[in-house]
C-alpha positions as CSV (number, residue, x, y, z in Angstrom):
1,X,-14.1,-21.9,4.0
2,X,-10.8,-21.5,6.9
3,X,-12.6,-18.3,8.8
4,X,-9.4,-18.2,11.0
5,X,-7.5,-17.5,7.5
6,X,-10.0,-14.9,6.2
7,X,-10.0,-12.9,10.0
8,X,-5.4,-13.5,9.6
9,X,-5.8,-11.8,6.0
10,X,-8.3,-9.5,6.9
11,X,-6.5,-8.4,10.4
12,X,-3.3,-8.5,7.9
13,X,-4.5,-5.9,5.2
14,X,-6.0,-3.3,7.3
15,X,-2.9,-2.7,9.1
16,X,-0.9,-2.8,5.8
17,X,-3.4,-0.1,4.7
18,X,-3.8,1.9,8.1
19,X,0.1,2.3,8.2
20,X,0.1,3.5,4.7
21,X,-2.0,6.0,4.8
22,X,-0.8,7.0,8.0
23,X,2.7,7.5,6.3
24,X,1.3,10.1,3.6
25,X,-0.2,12.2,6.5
26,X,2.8,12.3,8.7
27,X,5.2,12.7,5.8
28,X,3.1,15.9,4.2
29,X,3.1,16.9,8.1
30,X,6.5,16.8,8.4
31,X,6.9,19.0,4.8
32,X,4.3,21.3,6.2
33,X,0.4,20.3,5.4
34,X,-1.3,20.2,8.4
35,X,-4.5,18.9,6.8
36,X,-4.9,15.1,7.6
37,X,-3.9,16.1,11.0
38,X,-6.3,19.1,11.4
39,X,-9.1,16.6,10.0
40,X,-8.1,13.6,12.9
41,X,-6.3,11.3,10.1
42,X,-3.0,11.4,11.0
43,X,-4.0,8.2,13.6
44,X,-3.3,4.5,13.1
45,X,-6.9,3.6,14.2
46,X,-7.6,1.4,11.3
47,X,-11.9,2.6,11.7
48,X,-10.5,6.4,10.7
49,X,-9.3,4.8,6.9
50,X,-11.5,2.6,6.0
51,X,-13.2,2.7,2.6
52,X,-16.5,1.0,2.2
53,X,-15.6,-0.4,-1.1
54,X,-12.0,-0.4,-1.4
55,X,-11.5,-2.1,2.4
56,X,-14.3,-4.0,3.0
57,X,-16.1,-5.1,-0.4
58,X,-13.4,-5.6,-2.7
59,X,-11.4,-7.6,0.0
60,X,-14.4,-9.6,0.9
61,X,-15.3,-10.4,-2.7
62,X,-11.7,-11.7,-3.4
63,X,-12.0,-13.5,-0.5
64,X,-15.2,-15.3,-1.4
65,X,-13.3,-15.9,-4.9
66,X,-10.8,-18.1,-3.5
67,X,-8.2,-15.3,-5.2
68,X,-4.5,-15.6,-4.4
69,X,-4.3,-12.2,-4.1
70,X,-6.1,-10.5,-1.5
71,X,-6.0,-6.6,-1.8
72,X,-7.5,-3.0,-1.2
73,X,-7.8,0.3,-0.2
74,X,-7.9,2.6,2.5
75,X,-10.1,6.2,2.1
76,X,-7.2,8.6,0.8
77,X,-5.1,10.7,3.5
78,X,-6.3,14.5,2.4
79,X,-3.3,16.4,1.7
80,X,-3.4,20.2,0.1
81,X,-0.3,20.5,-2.1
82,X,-0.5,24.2,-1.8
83,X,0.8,24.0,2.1
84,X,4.1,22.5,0.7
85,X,7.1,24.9,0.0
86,X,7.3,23.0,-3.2
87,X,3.8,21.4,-4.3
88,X,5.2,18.5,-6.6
89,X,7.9,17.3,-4.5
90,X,5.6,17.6,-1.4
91,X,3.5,15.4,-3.0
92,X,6.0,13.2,-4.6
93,X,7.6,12.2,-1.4
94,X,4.2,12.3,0.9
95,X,2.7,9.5,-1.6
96,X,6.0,8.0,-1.6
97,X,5.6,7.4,2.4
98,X,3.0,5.2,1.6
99,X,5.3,2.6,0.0
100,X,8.1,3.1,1.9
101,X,6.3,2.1,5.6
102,X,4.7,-1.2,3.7
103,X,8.5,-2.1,3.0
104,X,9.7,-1.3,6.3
105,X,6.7,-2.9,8.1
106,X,7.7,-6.2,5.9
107,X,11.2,-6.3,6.5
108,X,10.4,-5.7,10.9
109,X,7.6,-8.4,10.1
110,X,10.3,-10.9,8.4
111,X,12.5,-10.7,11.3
112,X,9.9,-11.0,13.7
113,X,8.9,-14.6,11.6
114,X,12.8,-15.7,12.0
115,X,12.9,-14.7,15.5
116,X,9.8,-17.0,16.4
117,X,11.3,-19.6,14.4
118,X,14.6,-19.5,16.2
119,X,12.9,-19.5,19.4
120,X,10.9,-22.4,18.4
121,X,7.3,-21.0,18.9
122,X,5.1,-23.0,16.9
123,X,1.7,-21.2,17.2
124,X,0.2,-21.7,13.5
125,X,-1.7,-18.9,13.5
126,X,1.0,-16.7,14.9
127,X,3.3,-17.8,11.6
128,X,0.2,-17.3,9.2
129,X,-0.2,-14.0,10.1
130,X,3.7,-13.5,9.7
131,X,3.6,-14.6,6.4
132,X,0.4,-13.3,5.0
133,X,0.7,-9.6,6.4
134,X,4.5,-10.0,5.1
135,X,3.1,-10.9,1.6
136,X,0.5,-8.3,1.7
137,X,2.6,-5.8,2.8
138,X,5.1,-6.1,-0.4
139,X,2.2,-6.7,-2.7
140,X,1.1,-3.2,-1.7
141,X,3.8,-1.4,-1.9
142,X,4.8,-3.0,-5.3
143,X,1.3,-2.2,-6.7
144,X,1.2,1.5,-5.7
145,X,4.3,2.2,-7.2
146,X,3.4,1.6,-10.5
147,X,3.7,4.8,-12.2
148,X,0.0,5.9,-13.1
149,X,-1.8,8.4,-11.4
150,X,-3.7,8.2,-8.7
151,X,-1.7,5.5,-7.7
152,X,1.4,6.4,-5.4
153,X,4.2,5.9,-8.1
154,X,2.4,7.9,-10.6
155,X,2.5,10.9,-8.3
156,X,6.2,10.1,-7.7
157,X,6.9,10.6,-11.7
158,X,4.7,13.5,-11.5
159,X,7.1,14.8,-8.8
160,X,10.2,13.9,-11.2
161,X,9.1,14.6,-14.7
162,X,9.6,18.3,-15.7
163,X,7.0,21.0,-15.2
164,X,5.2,20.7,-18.6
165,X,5.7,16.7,-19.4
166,X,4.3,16.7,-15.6
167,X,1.1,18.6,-16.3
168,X,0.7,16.7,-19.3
169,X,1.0,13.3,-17.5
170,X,-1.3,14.0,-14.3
171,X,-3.8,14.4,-17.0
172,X,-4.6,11.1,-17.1
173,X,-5.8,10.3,-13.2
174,X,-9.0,10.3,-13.3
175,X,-8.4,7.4,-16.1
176,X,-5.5,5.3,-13.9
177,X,-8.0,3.2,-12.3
178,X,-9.2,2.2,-15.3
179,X,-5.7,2.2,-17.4
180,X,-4.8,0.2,-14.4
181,X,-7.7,-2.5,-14.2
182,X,-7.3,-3.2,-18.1
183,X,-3.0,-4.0,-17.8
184,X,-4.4,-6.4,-15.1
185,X,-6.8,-7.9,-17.0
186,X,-4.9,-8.2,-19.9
187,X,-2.1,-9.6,-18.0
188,X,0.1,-7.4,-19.1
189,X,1.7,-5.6,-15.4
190,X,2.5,-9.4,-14.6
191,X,5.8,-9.0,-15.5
192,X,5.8,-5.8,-13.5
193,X,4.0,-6.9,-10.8
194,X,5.0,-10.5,-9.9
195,X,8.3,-10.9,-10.5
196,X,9.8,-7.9,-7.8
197,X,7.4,-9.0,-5.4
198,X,8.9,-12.5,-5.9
199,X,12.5,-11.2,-5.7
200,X,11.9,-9.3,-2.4
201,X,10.1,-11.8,-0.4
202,X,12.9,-14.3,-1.7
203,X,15.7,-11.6,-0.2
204,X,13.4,-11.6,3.4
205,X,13.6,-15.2,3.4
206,X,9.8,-15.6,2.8
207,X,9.4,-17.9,0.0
């Protein structure tokens, strides 16, 4: 077992998951809900989101699995849809933060990896961690925007359906973990899953 590659993917995925929940707080702060703020989670100190399970456990057991896939979860950002002007866009585009700063943190990532490549740097572990948070930072954001509540992409449809088809939809959540967990193991959100993740690493030249 490489314990310098478990500490890179480790290191990797809790700032992939600090920086997006951080991104749901300071987007529902900047529509108005002061509430991860007011409760010291609008902070990029990685200790303030971690979940027992879903950061440490889960990772670790993956990890010990030999997986190729290495993920997890951060403790949910608290946001109160009721401080938003308009509840379901608030929280359509504060869970669509989350997302949207693993996809920017991957594409500043990728260019960091070609700069050190142009410059000729050649510390191995430097380039690891390049490529692994880069990977892990697509993988995440792919995953959570797969339209199934709680995940990030089920709140956006949520935020897009219309009122009644929305109501009826968000009934499901407390079920999306487990809706989710059976696609997966059935291999059906492969397709879904796989194949975007593969295009977008291929268009920031990590391959």
């Amino acid at each position: 077992m490489n314990f310098g590659i478990i500490a890179i993917q480790v290191v990797a995925l809790f700032m992939a998951l600090t920086f997006h929940e951080f991104a749901h707080g300071w987007v529902a702060r900047r529509l108005g809900d002061r509430t991860a703020e007011s409760l010291g989670r609008l902070t990029l100190n990685p200790k303030d989101h971690i979940d027992p399970f879903g950061t440490l456990i889960v990772p670790a057991m993956l990890i010990l699995m030999h997986s190729p896939v290495v993920f997890g979860w951060a403790k949910p950002v608290p946001i109160n849809p009721y401080n938003f002007r308009n509840p379901r866009k608030g929280m359509m585009w504060s869970a669509l933060g989350g997302p949207l700063i693993n996809f920017l943190l991957a594409g500043v990532l990728a260019v960091a990896f070609k700069g050190v490549l142009y410059a000729g740097i050649t510390i191995e572990p430097l380039l690891i961690f390049l490529i692994v948070a880069i990977q892990l930072n697509v993988f995440l954001a792919v995953f959570n925007l797969i339209p199934i509540p709680p995940l990030d992409g089920g709140r956006v449809l949520v935020g897009l359906l219309p009122p009644a088809q929305a109501a009826a939809f968000s009934r499901i959540e407390p079920y999306g973990f487990l809706i989710v967990i059976a696609l997966m193991y059935f291999n059906v959100l492969d397709r879904f899953l796989f194949y975007p993740i593969a295009v977008i690493l291929r268009f920031l030249g990590i391959t």
